[in-house]
C-alpha positions in Angstrom: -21.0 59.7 -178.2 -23.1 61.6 -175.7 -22.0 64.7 -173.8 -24.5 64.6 -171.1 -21.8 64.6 -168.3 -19.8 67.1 -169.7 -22.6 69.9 -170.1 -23.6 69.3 -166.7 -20.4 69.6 -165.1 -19.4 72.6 -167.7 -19.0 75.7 -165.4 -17.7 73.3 -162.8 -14.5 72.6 -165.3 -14.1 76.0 -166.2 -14.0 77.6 -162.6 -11.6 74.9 -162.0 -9.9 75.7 -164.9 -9.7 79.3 -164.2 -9.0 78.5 -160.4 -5.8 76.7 -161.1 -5.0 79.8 -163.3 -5.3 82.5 -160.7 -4.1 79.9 -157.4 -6.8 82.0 -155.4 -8.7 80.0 -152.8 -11.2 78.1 -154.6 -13.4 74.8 -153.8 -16.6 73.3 -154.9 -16.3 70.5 -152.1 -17.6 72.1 -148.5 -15.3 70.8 -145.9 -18.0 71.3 -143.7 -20.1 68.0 -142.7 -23.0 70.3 -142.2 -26.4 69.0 -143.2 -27.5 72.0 -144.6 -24.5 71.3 -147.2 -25.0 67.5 -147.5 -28.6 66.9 -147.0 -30.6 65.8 -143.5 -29.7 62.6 -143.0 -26.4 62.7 -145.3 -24.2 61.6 -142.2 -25.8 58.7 -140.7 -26.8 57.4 -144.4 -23.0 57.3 -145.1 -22.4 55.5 -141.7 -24.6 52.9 -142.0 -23.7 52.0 -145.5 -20.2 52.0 -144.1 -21.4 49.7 -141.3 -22.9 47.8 -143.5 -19.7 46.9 -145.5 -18.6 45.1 -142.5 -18.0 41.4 -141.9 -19.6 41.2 -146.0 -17.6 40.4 -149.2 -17.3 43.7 -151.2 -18.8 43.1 -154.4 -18.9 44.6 -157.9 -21.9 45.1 -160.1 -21.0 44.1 -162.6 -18.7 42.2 -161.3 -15.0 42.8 -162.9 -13.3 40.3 -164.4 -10.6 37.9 -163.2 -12.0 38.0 -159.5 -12.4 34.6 -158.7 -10.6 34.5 -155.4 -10.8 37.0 -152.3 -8.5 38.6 -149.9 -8.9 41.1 -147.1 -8.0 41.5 -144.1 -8.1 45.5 -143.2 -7.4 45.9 -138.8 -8.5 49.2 -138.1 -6.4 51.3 -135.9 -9.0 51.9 -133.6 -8.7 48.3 -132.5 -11.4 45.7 -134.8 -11.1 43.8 -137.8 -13.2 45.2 -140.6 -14.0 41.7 -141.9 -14.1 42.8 -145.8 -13.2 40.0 -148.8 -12.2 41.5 -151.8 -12.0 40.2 -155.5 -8.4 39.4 -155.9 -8.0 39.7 -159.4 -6.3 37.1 -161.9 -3.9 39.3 -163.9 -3.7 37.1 -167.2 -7.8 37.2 -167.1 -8.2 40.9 -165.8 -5.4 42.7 -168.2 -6.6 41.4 -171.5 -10.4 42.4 -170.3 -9.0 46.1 -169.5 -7.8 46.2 -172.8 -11.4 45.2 -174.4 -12.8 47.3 -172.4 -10.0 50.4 -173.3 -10.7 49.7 -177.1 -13.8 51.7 -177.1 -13.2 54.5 -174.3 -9.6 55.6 -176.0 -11.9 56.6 -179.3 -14.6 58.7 -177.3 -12.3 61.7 -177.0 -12.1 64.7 -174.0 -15.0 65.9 -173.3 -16.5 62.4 -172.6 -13.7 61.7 -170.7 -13.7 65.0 -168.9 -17.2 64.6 -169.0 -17.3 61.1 -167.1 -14.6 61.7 -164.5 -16.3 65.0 -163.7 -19.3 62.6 -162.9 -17.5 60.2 -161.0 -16.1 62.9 -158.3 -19.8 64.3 -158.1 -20.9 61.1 -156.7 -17.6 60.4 -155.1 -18.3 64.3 -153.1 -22.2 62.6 -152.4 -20.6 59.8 -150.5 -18.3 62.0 -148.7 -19.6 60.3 -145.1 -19.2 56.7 -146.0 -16.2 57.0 -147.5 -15.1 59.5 -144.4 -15.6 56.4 -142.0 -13.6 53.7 -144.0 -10.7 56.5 -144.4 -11.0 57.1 -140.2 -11.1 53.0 -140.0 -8.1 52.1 -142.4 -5.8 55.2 -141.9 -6.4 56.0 -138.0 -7.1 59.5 -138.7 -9.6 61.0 -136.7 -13.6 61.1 -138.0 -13.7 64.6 -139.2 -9.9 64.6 -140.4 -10.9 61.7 -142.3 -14.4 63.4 -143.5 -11.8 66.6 -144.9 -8.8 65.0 -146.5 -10.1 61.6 -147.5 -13.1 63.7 -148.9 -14.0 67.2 -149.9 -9.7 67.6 -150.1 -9.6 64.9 -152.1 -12.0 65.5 -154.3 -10.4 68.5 -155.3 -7.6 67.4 -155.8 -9.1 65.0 -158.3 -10.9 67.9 -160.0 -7.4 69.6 -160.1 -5.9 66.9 -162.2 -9.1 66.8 -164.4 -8.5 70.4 -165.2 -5.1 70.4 -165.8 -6.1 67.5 -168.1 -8.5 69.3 -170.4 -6.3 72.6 -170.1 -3.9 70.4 -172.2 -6.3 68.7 -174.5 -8.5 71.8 -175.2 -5.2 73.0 -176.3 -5.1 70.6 -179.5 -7.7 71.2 -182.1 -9.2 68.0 -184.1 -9.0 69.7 -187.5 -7.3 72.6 -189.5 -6.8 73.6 -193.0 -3.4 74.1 -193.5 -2.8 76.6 -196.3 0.6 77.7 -197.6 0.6 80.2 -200.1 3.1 79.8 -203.3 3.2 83.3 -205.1 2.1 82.9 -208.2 1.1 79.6 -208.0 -1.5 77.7 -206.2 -1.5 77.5 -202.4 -0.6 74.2 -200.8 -3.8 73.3 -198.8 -4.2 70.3 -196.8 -6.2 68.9 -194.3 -4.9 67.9 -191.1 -6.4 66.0 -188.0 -5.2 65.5 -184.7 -6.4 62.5 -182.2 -5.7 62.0 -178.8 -3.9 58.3 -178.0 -4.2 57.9 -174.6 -0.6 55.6 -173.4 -2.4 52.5 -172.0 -3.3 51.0 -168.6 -2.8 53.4 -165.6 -1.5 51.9 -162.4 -2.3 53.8 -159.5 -0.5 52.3 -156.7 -2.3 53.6 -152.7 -0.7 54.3 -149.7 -2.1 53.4 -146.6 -2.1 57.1 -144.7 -4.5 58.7 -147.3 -5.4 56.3 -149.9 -8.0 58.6 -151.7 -6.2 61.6 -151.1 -2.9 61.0 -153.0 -4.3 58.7 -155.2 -7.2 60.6 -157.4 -4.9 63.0 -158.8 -3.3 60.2 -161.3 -6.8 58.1 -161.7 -8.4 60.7 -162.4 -5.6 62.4 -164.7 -5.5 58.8 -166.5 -9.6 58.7 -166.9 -9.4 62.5 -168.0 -6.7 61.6 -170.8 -8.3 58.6 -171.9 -6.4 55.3 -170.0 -7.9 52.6 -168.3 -6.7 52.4 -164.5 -6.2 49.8 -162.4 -6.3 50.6 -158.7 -3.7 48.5 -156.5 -4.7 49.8 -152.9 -2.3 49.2 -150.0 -3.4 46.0 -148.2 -4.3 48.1 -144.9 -6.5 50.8 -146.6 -8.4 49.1 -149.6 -11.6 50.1 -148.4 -11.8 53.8 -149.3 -10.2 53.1 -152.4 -12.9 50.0 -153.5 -15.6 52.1 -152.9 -14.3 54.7 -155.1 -13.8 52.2 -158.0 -17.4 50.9 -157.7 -18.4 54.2 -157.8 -16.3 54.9 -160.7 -18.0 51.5 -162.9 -21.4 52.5 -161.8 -20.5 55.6 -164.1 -18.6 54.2 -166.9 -21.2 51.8 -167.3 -24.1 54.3 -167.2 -21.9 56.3 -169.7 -22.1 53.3 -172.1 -18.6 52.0 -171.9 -17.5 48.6 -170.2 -16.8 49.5 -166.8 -13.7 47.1 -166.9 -12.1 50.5 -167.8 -11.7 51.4 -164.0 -10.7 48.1 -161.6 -9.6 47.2 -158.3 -6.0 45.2 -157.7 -6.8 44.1 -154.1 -4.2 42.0 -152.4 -3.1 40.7 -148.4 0.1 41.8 -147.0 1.8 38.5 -147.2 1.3 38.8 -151.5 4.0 41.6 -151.3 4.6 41.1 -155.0 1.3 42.6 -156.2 2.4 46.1 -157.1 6.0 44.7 -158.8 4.2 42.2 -161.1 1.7 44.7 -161.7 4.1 47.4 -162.9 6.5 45.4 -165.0 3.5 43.9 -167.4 3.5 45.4 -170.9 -0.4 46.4 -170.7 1.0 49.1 -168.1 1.8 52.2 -169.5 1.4 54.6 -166.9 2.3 54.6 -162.8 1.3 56.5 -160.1 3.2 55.6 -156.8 2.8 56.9 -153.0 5.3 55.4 -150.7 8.9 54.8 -149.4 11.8 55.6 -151.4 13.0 52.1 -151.7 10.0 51.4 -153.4 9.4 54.5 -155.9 13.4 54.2 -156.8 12.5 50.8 -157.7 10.0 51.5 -160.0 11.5 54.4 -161.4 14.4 52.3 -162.4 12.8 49.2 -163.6 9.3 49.9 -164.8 11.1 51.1 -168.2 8.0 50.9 -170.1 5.6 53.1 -168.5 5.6 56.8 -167.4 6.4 57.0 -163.7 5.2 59.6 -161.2 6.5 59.0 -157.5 6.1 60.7 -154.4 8.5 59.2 -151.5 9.8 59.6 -148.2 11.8 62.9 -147.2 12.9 64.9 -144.6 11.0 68.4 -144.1 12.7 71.0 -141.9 11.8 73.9 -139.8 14.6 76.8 -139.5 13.7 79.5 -136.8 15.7 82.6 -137.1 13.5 84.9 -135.0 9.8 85.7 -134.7 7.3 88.2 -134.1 5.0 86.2 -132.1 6.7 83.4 -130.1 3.4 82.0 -128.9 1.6 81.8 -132.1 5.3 80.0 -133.8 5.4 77.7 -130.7 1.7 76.8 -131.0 1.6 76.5 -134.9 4.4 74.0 -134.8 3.2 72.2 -132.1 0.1 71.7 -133.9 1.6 70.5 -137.0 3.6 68.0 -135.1 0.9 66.7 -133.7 -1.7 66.4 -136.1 -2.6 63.2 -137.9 -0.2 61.8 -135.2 2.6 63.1 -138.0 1.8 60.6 -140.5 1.7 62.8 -143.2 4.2 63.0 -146.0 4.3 67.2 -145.1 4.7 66.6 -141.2 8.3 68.9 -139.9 11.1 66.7 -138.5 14.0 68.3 -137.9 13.3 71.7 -136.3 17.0 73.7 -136.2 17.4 76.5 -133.5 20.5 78.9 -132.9 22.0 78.1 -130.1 22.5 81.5 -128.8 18.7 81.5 -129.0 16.3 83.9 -131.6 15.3 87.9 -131.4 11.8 88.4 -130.5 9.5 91.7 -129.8 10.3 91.1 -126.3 14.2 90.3 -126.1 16.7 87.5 -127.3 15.0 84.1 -126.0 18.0 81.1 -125.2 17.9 78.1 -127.5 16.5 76.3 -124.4 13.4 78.5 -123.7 12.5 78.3 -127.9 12.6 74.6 -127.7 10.7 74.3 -123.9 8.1 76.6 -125.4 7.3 73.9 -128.6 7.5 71.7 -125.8 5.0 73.4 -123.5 3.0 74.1 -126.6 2.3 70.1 -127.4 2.1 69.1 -123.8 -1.0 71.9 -123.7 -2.9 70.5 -127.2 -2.5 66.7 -125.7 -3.1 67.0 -122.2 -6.4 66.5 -122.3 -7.0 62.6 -123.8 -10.8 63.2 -125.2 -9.5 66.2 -127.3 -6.3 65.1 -127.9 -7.4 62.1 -130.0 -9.9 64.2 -132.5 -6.7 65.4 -134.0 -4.2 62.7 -133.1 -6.0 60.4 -134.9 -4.3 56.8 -134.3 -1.9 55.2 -135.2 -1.4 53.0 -138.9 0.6 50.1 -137.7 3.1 48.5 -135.6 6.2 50.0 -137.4 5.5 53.0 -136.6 5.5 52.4 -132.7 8.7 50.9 -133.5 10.4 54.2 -135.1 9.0 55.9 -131.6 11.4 53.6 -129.6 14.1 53.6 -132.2 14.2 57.7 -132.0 14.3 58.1 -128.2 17.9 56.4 -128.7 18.7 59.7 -131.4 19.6 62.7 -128.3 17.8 63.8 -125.2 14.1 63.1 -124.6 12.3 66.4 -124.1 9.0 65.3 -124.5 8.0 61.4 -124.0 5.5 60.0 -126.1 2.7 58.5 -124.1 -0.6 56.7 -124.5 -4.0 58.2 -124.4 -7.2 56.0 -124.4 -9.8 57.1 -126.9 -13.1 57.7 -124.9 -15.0 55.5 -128.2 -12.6 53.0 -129.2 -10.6 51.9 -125.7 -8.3 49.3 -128.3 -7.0 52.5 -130.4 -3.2 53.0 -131.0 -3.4 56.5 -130.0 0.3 58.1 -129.3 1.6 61.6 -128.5 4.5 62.8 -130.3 8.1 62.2 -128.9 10.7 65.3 -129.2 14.4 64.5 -129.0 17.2 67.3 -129.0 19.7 65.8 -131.5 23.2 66.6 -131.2 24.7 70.8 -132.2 25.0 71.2 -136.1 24.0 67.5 -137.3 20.5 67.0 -139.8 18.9 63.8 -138.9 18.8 62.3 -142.7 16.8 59.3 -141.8 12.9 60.0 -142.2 10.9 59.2 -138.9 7.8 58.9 -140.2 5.0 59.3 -137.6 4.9 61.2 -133.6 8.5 62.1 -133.7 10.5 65.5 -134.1 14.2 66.8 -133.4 14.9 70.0 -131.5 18.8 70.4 -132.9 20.7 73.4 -131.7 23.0 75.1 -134.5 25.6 77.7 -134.6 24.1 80.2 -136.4 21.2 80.8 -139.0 23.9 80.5 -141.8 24.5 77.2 -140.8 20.2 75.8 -140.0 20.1 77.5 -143.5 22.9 75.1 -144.9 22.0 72.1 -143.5 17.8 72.3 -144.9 19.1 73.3 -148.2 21.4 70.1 -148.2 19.4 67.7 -146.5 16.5 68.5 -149.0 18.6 68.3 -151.7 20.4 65.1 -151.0 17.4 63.0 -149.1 14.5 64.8 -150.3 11.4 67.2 -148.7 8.2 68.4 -149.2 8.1 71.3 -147.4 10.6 73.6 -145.4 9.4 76.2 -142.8 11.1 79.2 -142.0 10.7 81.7 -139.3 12.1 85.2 -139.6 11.6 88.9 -139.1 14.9 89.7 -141.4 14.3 90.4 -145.1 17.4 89.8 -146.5 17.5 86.1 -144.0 14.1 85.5 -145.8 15.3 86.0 -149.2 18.3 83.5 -148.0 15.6 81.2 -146.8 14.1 81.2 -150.4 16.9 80.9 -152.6 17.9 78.0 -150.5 14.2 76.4 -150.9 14.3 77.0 -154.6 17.6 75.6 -155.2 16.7 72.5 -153.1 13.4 72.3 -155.0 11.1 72.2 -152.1 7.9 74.3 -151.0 8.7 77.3 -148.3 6.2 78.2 -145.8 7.4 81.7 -143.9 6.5 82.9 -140.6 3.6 80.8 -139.8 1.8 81.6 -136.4 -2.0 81.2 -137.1 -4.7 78.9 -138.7 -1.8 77.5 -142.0 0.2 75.0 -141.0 2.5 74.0 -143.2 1.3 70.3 -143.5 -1.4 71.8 -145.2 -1.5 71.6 -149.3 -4.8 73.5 -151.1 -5.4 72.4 -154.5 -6.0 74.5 -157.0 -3.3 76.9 -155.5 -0.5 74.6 -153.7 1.7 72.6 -155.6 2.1 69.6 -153.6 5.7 68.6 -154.5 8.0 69.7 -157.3 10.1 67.0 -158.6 13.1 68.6 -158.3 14.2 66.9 -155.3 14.3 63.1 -154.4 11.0 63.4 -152.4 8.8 63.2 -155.6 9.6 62.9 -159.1 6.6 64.9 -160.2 4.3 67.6 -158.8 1.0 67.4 -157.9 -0.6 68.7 -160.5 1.1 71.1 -163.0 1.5 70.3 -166.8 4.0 67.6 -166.5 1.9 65.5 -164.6 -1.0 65.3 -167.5 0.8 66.0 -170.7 2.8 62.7 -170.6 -0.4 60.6 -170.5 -1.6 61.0 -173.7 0.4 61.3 -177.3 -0.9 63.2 -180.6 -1.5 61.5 -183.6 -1.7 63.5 -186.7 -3.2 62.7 -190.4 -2.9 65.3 -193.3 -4.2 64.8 -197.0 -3.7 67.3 -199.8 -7.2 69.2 -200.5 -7.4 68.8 -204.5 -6.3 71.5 -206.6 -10.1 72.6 -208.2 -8.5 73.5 -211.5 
């Protein structure tokens, strides 16, 4: 079977490959929208063939089987109906036809599966602008947010799980001669041969927050080890993620292989069944899953005949100690609290201060000035509306207005959460954050997904220190921040992270945040706490997708 995709993507997999051994900063995917990077004309070619989707039945060519009906009906949070019917696949008719169409790409082995799925995010990275537009128009993130993470971010992360795929299949060879000597005697000598099976149908459940973004790492790790995929998108965000399977059958099929190996699950809200049915059929072998808890225990628990990789809801935590630069810590935070409207899975929500107040250059600041200057520090970045809302973004849906009002009830408002009108799009849910002082020495364990932080006043370090580690370990986190200018309360602050199992960010007061996850040097997620089973993307998330088959034969003895 041809190579062709492979060769030409060649010293793009190896500088991945050598990327994700070395974790330096690394990225073949400008996050720049500059037309000098993506061609004259590159950004209002994407937005018209966004614009273009539109109020028009998405179709596939060749059109995948078992689509008969269509469904759709995708509100974007910038206040207008996107208008887009999807195929809504017949399970019974679209299954057996991924199977088919599996038969022949299981047998065409890694490097035209590499090969392939190296090709698909090249195109994917050419479409950056289109795709940028239905991520800003089914998430609510703001344009060039959307243009970054739904993107260029994306697409790396996607080429990180490609890597990590072929670091683990270069690893196997197809043949050896096994040769055992036997003193005097002849040697034993046998033949052996070793073939990839790939496990079977990869579901790859969306979110609606960033539906390319945490989804490529398993389609791509499942294309990369040889599995079909079908791609259930979250009924509010199918958009970005249709586009990319058409782009992905436009490639399988130029490839030479049925493009039923890649396929869209599209679904309303009302059909909340979708993604249940879908991962308790026998053709699923395989499950990738961003979402709530409620939902990623479920399927770890019941989906007992497929590998299951979940990231879920946690609580992250930011434990201040003392700084070095108050302005740049108050600033930094404020930021990350803000941005994306904190709808990201990374987004700080409890923030613990000492009550007696942190050591800076210039004195001991009171618990009361720390938390007035986060405070001052997010009034500044939203004040002005036609600013505010290119990082704001807007808001998903209803229910998180709903955990806005529900928090305010949690302690003392310092900061109300207010509307802003976006200068374009005068219908947008646009909201800035709310920040409630909880009560002394008391972790809020119940994730507030979306514009909403605690300020909550502790005894000591010692005990901020205490509660992170526990609330991590019990209810889950993605990342912990820590602020301090104390080496041995630093070295505190990671033991606690590593036996909690979640990323530590120290001492950030410039342009990280620590919502922020590079590929090819962050691991996004661990698995060793109940935020995620699995970490994005190490070994563990590739090796499990594939088995080894072996075959040996005695060579005959010549004499």
């Amino acid at each position: 079977m041809s190579t062709a995709f492979f060769e030409r993507h060649r010293d793009t997999l190896e500088q991945a490959v050598q990327a994700l051994e070395q974790r330096g900063y690394w990225s073949p995917h400008s996050e720049s929208p500059s037309p000098r990077i993506y061609g004259e004309g590159a950004a209002e070619a994407g937005r018209l063939a966004y614009e273009a989707r539109l109020e028009h039945p998405f179709v596939f060519t060749p059109e995948q089987a078992g689509g008969d009906q269509r469904v759709g009906a995708e509100v974007s949070p910038y206040g207008f109906a996107l208008g887009i019917r999807y195929p809504r696949p017949d399970l019974d008719r679209l299954l057996p036809a991924m199977q088919l169409a599996a038969a022949g790409w299981r047998h065409a082995g890694p490097q035209v599966w590499t090969g392939v799925a190296l090709e698909i995010v090249a195109r994917l990275n050419a479409r950056s602008f289109e795709i940028a537009h239905a991520v800003q128009h089914t998430t609510g993130q703001a344009f060039m947010m959307a243009f970054q993470a739904g993107g260029p971010h994306a697409q790396d992360r996607a080429l990180e799980a490609i890597a990590c795929a072929w670091q683990q299949l270069r690893a196997i060879p197809a043949t050896a001669q096994w040769e055992k000597p036997q003193g005097k005697h002849a040697p034993l000598v046998m033949n052996k041969s070793w073939r990839i099976v790939p496990r079977g149908i990869g579901l790859v459940i969306g979110c609606c927050t960033f539906p390319t973004w945490n989804s490529y790492p398993g389609l791509f790790a499942n294309l990369a080890t040889g599995n079909a995929v079908i791609v259930k998108p979250h009924p509010g965000a199918i958009l970005p993620l249709a586009i990319t399977v058409e782009v992905a059958r436009q490639v399988i099929a130029e490839a030479g292989f049925n493009p039923d190996i890649v396929t869209l699950a599209a679904h309303d809200a009302a059909d909340s069944e979708m993604a249940r049915t879908l991962a308790l059929r026998p053709e699923i072998g395989l499950i990738d899953f961003t979402g709530s808890s409620a939902n990623g225990n479920w399927l770890e628990s019941q989906a007992r005949q497929a590998e299951v990789y979940t990231e879920k809801s946690g609580i992250n935590q930011i434990i201040i100690d003392s700084t070095d630069n108050l302005a740049g810590m108050a600033h930094n935070i404020a930021f990350s609290l803000a941005l994306y409207s904190g709808q990201m899975c990374t987004t700080p929500q409890n923030i613990y201060i000492p009550k007696e107040g942190i050591a800076t250059p210039e004195g001991r600041v009171g618990f009361e000035d720390v938390a007035q200057a986060i405070v001052r520090a997010l009034s500044r970045l939203t004040v002005d509306a036609a600013k505010a809302v290119e990082f704001l973004g807007a808001i998903q849906n209803e229910a998180v207005l709903q955990r806005i009002d529900t928090a305010r009830q949690a302690g003392q408002v310092l900061l109300e959460s207010t509307t802003l009108v976006h200068p374009q799009f005068p219908h947008a849910r646009i909201r800035t954050p709310l920040v409630v002082q909880a009560r002394r020495n008391e972790a809020i364990t119940q994730e507030y997904f979306g514009p909403v932080s605690f300020i909550i006043p502790v005894d000591d370090t010692a005990t901020a220190i205490a509660l992170a580690q526990r609330t991590a370990s019990e209810h889950g986190a993605l990342t912990l921040s820590g602020y301090s200018t104390d080496a041995a309360v630093k070295q505190v602050m990671q033991d606690a992270a590593a036996d909690a199992g979640v990323a530590l960010s120290l001492n950030l007061t410039g342009g990280v945040f620590v919502n922020q996850s590079a590929a090819f040097s962050d691991f996004h997620g661990t698995g060793a706490n109940p935020a995620a089973n699995c970490a994005l993307a190490d070994a563990a998330f590739v090796a499990k997708r594939f088995r080894v088959v072996q075959t040996r034969e005695p060579v005959p003895n010549p004499a």
